[in-house]
N, C-alpha and C positions, 0 to 999 in steps of 0.2 A: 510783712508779718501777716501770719494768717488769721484768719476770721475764728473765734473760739466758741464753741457751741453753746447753746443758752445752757445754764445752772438750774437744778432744781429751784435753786431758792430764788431762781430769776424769773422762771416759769409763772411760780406761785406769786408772785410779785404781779406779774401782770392779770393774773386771772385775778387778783385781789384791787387791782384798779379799776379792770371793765366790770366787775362785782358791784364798785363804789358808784362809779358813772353812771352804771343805771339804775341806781337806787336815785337816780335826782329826776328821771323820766317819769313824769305824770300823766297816765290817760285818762281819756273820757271812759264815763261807767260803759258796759259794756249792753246795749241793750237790744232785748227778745221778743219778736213782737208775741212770744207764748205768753209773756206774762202785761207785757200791752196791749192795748188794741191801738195806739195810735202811733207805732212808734215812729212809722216814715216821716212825721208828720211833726215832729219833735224839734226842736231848736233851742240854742242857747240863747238863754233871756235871765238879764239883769242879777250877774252872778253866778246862775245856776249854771251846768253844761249843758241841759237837755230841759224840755217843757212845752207843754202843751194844753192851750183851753178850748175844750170844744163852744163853738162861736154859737150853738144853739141853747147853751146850759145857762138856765136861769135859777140860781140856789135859794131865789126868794120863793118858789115854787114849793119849797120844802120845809116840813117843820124843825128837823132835829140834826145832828151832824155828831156822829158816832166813832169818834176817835182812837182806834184797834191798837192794841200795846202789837210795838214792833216787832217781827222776825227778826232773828241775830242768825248769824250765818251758822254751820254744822259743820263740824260741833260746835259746842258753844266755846266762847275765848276761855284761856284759862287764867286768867289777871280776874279778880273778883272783882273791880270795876267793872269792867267791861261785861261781866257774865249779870250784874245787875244793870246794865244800860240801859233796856225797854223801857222800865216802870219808870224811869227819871225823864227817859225822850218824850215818853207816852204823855205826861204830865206839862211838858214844856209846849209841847207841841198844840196839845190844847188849850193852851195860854196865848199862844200866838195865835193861833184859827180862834178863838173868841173873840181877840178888840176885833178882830176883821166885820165883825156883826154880820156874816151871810147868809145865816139863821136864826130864828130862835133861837134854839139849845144847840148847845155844842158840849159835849159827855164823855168820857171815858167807860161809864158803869149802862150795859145796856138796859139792866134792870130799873132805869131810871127813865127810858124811855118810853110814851103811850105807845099803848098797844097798834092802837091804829094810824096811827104818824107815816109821813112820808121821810123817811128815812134817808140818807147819803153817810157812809163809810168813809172814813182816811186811812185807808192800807197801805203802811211804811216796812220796807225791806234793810235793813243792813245786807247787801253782800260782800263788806269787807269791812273787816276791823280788826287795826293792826297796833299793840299796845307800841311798838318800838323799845327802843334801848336808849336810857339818859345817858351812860359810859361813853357808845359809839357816835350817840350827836356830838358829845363834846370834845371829841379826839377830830374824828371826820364828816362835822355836821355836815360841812361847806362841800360835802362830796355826796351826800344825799343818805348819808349811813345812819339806820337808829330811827329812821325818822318813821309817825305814827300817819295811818293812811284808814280814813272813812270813805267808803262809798254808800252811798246810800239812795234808795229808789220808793217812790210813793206813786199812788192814784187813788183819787176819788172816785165811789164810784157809786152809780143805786142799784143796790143788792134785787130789789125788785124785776128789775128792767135788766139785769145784766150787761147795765151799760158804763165805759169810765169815761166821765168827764174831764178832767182835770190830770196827767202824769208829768212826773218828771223827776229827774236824775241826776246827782252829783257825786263827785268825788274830791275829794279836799288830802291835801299834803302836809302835816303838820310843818310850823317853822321848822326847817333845821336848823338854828340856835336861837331860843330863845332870850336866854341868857347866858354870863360866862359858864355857867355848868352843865349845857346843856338842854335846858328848860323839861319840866315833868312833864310824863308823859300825859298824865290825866288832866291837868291842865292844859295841855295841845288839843287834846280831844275834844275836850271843853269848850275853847275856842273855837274848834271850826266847826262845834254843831251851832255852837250860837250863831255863829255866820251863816251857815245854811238855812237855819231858823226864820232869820233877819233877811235874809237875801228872798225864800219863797211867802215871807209876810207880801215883803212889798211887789213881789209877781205878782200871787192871788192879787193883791189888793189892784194892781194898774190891769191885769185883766181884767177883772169884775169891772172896773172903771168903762173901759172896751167896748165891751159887750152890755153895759146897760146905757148905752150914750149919755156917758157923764155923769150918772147918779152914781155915788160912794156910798157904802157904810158909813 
């Protein structure tokens, strides 16, 4: 009996599996030393995929820590969550970088800082943000389909000196199921910023550790 040639619908079959399969491949963010200065230099540390403390940066040295609302990738998402994400990251994020006490002030409003302060920035990038599909996690979660994808990139830096202290880089893969329905999307998302949140607390926090032998916040 001879061998019968693939089917249209047998084609499409397969290019609809290797479509699925690599929706469950996750990479590391993808990083430039254009918009780092340290990127050779970068390593995965405690959660994150990528990070780095410059071993000379003393943030006691400084008075104020000016927390910059996010870039969202371009265009912007079109899920109205996701197109207001900045002002909610922005807010979070300075919640976290305050218990760390590495400064005085720590702001979102520059208008709130002295004029003549020593200054350091937190400049945060989204370059990926993916709302996902709740339908496709809960038919083919377990194949990587549907599923929501942050990446996201920061460094401190002093605006003065043109110099970055502090970068680093993740990328997070929503569960694909959270639950039997699939789990929300903005709940997914929700979830791995707080995990990222949580995870570059306690960097900062064990580098500054590091680097002032032994004295914490």
């Amino acid at each position: 009996m001879s061998a019968q040639p693939p089917t249209a619908q047998g084609l499409l079959a397969c290019v609809g599996s290797v479509l699925l399969l690599a929706g469950c491949v996750t990479t590391a963010p993808q990083v430039t030393s254009g918009w780092f200065q340290h990127a050779s230099l970068m390593q995965a540390r405690a959660g994150l995929d990528l990070f780095y403390w410059d071993p000379a940066f003393r943030p006691q040295e400084y008075d104020a820590l000016l927390v910059a609302k996010p870039e969202l990738p371009s265009p912007r998402p079109r899920h109205f969550y996701l197109r207001h994400l900045d002002e909610e990251f922005q807010q979070r994020l300075r919640e976290h970088v305050q218990v760390l006490r590495l400064v005085p002030q720590v702001t979102t409003d520059p208008a709130e800082v002295a004029a003549h302060a020593r200054v350091l920035v937190l400049d945060t990038q989204f370059t990926e943000l993916t709302h996902g599909d709740q339908v496709q996690r809960w038919w083919f979660g377990e194949f990587g389909a549907g599923n929501t994808f942050i990446e996201l990139r920061g460094r401190l830096i002093d605006p003065a000196m043109g110099t970055s202290f502090v970068e680093f880089a993740d990328r997070r893969r929503g569960a694909a199921v959270l639950d039997i329905m699939g789990g929300d999307s903005e709940q997914l998302i929700r979830e791995d910023l707080r995990g990222i949140l949580d995870d570059l607390t306690q960097t900062l926090r064990a580098a500054h550790h590091e680097t002032t032998g032994g004295v914490t916040p």
